[in-house]
VEXSE-225321 format. One line per 2 residues: number of its first residue (from 1); for each residue y, z, x of N, C-alpha, C. Coordinates in steps of 0.001 Angstrom, whole numbers. Each point is the difference from the previous one (the first is absolute). Layout:
<pts>
NUM	Y,Z,X,Y,Z,X,Y,Z,X | ...;
</pts>
This chain:
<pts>
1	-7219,-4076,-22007,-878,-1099,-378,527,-1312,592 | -1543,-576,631,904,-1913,664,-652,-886,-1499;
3	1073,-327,-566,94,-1285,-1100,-241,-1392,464 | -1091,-941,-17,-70,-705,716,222,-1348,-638;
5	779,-972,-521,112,-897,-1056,-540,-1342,458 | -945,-208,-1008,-886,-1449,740,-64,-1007,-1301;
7	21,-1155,-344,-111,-724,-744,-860,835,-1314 | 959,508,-1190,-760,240,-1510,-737,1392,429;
9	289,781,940,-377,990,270,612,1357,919 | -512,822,-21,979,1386,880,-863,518,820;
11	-190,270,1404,-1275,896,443,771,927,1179 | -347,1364,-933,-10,1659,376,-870,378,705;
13	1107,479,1242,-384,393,919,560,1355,265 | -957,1413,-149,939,1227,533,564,10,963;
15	856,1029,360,507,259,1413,-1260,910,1146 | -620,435,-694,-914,711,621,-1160,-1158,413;
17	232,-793,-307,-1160,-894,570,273,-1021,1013 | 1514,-112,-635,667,-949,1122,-252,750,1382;
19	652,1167,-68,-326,915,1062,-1188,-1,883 | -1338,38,-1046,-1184,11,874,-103,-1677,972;
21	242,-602,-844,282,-1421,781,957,52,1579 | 781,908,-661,1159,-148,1536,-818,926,1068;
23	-692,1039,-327,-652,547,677,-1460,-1223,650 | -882,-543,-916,-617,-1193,844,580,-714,1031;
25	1204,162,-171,1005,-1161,904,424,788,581 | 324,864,336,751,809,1091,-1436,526,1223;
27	-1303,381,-639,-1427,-22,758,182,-1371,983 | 797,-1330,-256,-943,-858,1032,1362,-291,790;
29	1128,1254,-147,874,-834,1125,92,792,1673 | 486,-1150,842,96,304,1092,319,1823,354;
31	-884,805,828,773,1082,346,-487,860,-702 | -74,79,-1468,-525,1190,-118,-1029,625,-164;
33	-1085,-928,314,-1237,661,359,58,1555,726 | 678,-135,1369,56,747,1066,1273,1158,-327;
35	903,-642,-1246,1074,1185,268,-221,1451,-321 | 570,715,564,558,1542,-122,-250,705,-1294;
37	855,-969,-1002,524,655,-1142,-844,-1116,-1605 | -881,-381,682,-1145,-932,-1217,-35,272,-1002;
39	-521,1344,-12,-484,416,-1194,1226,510,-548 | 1006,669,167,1271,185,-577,512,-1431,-729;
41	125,-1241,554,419,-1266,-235,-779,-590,-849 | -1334,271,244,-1144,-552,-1224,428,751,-1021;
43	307,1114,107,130,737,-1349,1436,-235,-757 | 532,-407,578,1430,-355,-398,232,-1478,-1078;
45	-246,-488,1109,-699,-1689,-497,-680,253,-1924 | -862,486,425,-1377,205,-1144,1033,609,-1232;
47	265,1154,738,920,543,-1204,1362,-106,-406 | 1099,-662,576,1511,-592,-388,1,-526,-1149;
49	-904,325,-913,699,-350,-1546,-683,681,-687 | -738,835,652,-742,1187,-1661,1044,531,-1084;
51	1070,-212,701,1276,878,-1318,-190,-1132,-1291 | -432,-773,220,23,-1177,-910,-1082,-278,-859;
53	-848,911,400,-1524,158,-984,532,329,-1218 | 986,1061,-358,-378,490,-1773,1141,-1129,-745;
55	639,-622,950,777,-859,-798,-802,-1309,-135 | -998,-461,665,-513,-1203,59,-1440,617,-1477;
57	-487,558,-41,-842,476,-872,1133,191,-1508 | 1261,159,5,608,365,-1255,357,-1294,-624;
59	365,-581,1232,1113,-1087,-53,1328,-62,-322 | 831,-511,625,1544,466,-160,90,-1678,-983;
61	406,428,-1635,-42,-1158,-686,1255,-579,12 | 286,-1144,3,1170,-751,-101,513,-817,-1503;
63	561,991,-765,-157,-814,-1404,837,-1120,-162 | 568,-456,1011,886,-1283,116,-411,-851,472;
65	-1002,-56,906,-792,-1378,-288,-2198,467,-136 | 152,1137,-984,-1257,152,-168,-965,-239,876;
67	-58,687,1053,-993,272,1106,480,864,1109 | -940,475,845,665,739,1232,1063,143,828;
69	475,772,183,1444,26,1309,-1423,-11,1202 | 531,-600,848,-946,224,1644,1251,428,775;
71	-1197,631,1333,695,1036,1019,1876,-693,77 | -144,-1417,161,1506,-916,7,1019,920,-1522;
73	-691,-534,-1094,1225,-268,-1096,-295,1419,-316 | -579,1035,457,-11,1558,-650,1500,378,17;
75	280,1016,-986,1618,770,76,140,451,1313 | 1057,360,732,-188,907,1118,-210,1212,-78;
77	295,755,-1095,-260,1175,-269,-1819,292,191 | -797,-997,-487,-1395,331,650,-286,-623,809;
79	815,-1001,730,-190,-112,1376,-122,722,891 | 978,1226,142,319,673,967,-528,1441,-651;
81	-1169,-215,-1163,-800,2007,-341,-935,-452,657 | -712,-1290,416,-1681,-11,198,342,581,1607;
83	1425,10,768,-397,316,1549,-546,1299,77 | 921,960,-313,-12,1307,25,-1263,810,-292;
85	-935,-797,-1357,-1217,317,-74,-1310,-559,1226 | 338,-1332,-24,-910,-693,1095,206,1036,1360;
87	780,434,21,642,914,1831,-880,1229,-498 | 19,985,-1184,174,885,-93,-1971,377,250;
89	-777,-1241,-626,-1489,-330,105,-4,191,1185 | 499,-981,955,-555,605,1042,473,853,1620;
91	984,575,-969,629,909,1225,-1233,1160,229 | -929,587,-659,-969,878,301,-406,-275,1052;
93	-826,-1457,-277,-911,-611,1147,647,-758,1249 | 1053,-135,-209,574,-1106,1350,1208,-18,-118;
95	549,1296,674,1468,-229,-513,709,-1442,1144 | -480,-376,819,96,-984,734,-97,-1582,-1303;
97	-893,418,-557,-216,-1243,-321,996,-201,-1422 | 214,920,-428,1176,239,-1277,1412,-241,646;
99	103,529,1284,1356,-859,556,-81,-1102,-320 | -1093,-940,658,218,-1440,108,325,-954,-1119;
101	-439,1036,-1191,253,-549,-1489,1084,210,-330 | 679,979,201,1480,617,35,483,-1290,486;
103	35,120,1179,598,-1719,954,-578,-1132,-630 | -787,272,-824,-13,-1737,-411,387,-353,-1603;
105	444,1322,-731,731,-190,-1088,1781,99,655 | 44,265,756,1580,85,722,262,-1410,245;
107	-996,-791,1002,-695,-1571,393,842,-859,-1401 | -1276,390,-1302,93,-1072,-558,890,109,-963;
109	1137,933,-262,823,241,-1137,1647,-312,1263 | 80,-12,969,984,194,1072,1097,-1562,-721;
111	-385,-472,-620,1659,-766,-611,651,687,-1053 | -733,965,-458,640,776,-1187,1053,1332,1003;
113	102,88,772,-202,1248,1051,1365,510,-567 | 1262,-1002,-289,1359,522,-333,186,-85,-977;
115	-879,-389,-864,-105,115,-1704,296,1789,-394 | 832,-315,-958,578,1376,-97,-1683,820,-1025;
117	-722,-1088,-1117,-1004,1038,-573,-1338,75,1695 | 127,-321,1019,-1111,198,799,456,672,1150;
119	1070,763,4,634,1080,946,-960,798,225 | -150,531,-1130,-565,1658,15,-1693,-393,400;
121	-642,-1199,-326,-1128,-291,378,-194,-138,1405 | 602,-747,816,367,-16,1370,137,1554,684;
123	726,478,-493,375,1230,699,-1060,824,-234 | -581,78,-825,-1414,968,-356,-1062,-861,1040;
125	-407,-1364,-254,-1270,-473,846,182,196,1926 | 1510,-130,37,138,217,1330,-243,976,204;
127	653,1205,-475,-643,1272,500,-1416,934,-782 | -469,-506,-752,-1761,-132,554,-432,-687,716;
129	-71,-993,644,-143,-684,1253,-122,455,663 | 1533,924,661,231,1106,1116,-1473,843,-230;
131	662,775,-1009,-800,1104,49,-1606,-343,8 | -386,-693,-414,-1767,-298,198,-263,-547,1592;
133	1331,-700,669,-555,-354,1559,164,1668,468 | 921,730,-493,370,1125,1168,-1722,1019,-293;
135	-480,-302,-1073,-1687,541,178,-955,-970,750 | 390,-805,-521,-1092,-834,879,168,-141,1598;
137	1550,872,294,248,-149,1657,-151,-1446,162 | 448,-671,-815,371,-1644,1125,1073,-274,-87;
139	337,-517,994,1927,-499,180,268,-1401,-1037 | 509,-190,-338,988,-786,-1148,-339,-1487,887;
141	182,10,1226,-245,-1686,679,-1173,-305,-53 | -1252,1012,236,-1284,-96,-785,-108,-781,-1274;
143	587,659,-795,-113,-423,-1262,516,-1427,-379 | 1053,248,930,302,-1631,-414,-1411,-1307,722;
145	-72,683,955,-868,-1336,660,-1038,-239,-1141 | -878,1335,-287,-1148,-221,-675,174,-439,-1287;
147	844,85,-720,715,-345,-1309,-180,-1535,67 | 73,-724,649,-528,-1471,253,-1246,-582,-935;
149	-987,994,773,-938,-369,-627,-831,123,-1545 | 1062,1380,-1028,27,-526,-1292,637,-1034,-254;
151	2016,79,279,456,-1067,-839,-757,-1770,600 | -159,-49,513,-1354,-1144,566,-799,-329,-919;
153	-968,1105,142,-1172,-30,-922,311,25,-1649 | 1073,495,-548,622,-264,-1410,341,-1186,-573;
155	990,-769,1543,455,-1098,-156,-1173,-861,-498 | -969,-2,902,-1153,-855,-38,-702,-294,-1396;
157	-483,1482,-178,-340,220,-1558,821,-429,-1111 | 780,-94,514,925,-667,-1710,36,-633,-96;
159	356,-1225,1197,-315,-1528,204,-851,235,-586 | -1378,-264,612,-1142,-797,-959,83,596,-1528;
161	-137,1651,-319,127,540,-1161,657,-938,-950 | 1331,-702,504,1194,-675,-806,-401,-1414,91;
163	-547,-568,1153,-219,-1566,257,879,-583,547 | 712,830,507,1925,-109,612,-437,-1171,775;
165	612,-1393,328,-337,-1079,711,1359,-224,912 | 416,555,-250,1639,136,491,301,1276,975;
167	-165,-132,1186,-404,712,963,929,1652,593 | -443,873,-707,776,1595,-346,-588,683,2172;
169	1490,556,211,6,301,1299,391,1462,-236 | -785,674,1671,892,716,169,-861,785,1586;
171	1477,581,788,-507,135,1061,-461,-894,764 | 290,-1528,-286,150,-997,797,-1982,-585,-165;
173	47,7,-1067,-1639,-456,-454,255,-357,-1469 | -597,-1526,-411,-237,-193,-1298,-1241,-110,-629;
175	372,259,-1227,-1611,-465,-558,304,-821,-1403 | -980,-881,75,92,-1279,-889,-1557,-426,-470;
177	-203,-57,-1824,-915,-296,-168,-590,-1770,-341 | -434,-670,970,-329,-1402,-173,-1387,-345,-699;
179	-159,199,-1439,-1309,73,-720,-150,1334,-134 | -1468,-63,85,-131,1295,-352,6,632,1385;
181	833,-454,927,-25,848,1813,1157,605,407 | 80,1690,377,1055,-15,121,67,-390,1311;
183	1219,-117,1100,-198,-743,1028,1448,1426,682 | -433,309,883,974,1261,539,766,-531,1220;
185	1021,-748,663,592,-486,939,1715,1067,592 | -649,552,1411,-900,-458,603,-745,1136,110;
187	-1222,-646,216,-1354,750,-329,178,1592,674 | -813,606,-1230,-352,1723,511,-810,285,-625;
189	-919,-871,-697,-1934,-97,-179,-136,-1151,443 | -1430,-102,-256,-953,-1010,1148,202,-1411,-1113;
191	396,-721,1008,87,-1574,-3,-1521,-956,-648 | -995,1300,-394,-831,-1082,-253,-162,386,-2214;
193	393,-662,-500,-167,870,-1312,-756,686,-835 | 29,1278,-198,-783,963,-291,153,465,-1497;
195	-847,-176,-1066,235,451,-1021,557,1214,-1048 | 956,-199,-486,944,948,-596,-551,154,-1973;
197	760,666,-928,-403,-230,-1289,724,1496,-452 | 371,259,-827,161,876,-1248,-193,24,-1293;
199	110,1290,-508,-836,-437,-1535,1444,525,-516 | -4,-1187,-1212,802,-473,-938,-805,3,-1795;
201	887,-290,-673,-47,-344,-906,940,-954,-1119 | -439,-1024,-911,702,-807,-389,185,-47,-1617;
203	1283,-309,-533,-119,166,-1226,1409,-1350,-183 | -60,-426,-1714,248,-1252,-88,1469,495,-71;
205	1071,-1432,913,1446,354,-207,488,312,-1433 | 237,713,-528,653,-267,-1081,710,1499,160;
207	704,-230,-1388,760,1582,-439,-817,1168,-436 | 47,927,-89,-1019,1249,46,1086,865,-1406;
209	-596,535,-615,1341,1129,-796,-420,770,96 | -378,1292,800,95,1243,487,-428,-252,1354;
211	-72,1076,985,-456,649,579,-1739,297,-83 | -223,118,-1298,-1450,141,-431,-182,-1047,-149;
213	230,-1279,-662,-469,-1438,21,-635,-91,1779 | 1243,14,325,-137,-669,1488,-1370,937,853;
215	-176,1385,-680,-936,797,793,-1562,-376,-200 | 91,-576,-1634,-977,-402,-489,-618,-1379,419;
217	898,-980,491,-354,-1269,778,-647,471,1118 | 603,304,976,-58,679,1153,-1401,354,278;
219	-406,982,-601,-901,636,-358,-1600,-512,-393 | 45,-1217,-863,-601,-974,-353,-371,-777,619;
221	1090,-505,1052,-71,-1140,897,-1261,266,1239 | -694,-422,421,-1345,-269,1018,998,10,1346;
223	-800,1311,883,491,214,1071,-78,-1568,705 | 910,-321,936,-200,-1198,932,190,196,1209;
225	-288,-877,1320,408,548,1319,1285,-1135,316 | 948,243,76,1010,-1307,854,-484,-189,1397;
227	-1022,-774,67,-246,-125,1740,263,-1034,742 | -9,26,1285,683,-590,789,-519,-35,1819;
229	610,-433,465,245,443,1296,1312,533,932 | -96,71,1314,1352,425,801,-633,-284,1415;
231	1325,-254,414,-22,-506,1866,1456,-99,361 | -595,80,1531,1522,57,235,367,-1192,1015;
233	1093,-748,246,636,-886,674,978,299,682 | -478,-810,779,1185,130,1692,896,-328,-348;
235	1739,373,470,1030,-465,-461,61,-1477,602 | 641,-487,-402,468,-1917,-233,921,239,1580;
</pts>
């Protein structure tokens, strides 16, 4: 779940939706119209956080400050169960594209890497990794190139998802949201701004005392869209 904290209020955002967003955004960048491996990468994109559906529907409650843990403040212990399921969805259909998720929970957990409780997590995601490229027959430098274009498209999505104004990099590209725009430098969508949005929901800051309180707000609360735009800028 993205926790989004705004003046006297909270707005919930799944991971599965963030997702579909990163997938809008990964459709308008340079290149992959034409590539090879699209639909493997679309599918990757789209799906890199389904492991996170039955926990975002349960909610992981935080009785210490009465409201949600998000994907950030979760234990690591369910940090590192949603990969194995998210991979396991879609190794049927794309074992190509379940690598790339493999590589991008490796990606985004890689400061924990010599942490003695995230050993055994590492060593398991790496070698499903292997083993889903050695079906999919693509070489490992493959994977890295194309791997770009989720953690990219994630990055992107969370910015605006979060309102991050403080400009989150990687792979030598930032993204920074100025209003409601995210602004991608240097550009790898089109420079002219094209409308973005996810559906959210909002419920009032306060303390929650269960799990069921908080499900029952939630629940209550009137779907909303966080919308916006995105473009991209030439580097300075």
């Amino acid at each position: 779940m993205i926790v989004r904290s705004e003046p006297g209020s909270l707005l919930f955002i799944t991971q599965p939706d963030h997702a579909v967003l990163a997938l809008e955004l990964v459709d308008r960048f340079d290149g992959l119209a034409a590539h090879a491996r699209r639909d493997d990468i679309r599918l990757a994109v789209r799906e890199h956080d389904n492991g996170w559906r039955e926990l975002d529907e349960e909610l992981v409650f935080d009785a210490a400050t009465g409201t949600a843990f998000d994907f950030i403040t979760a234990p690591d212990a369910l940090k590192q169960s949603v990969w194995p399921l998210g991979i396991d969805r879609l190794a049927g259909e794309s074992p190509y594209a379940a690598a790339l998720v493999a590589a991008h929970a490796l990606f985004v957990y890689a400061a924990h890497r010599d942490e003695e409780g995230w050993r055994a997590f590492f060593a398991n995601q790496e070698a499903r990794r292997d083993d889903l490229l050695g079906r999919a027959r693509v070489p490992r430098e493959v994977l890295d190139a194309d791997y770009r274009f989720l953690a990219l498209a994630d990055m992107m999505s969370l910015s605006f998802c979060h309102g991050w104004t403080e400009p989150r990099e990687r792979f030598g590209h930032a993204a920074r949201c100025e209003d409601t725009t995210l602004v991608v430098t240097p550009a790898v969508v089109p420079s002219s701004p094209f409308p973005i949005g996810v559906p959210a929901r909002r419920i009032a800051d306060r303390r929650y005392e269960s799990a069921g309180d908080l499900r029952a707000a939630l629940d209550a609360a009137a779907p909303e869209s966080l919308a916006g735009h995105a473009c991209g800028r030439a580097a300075a």
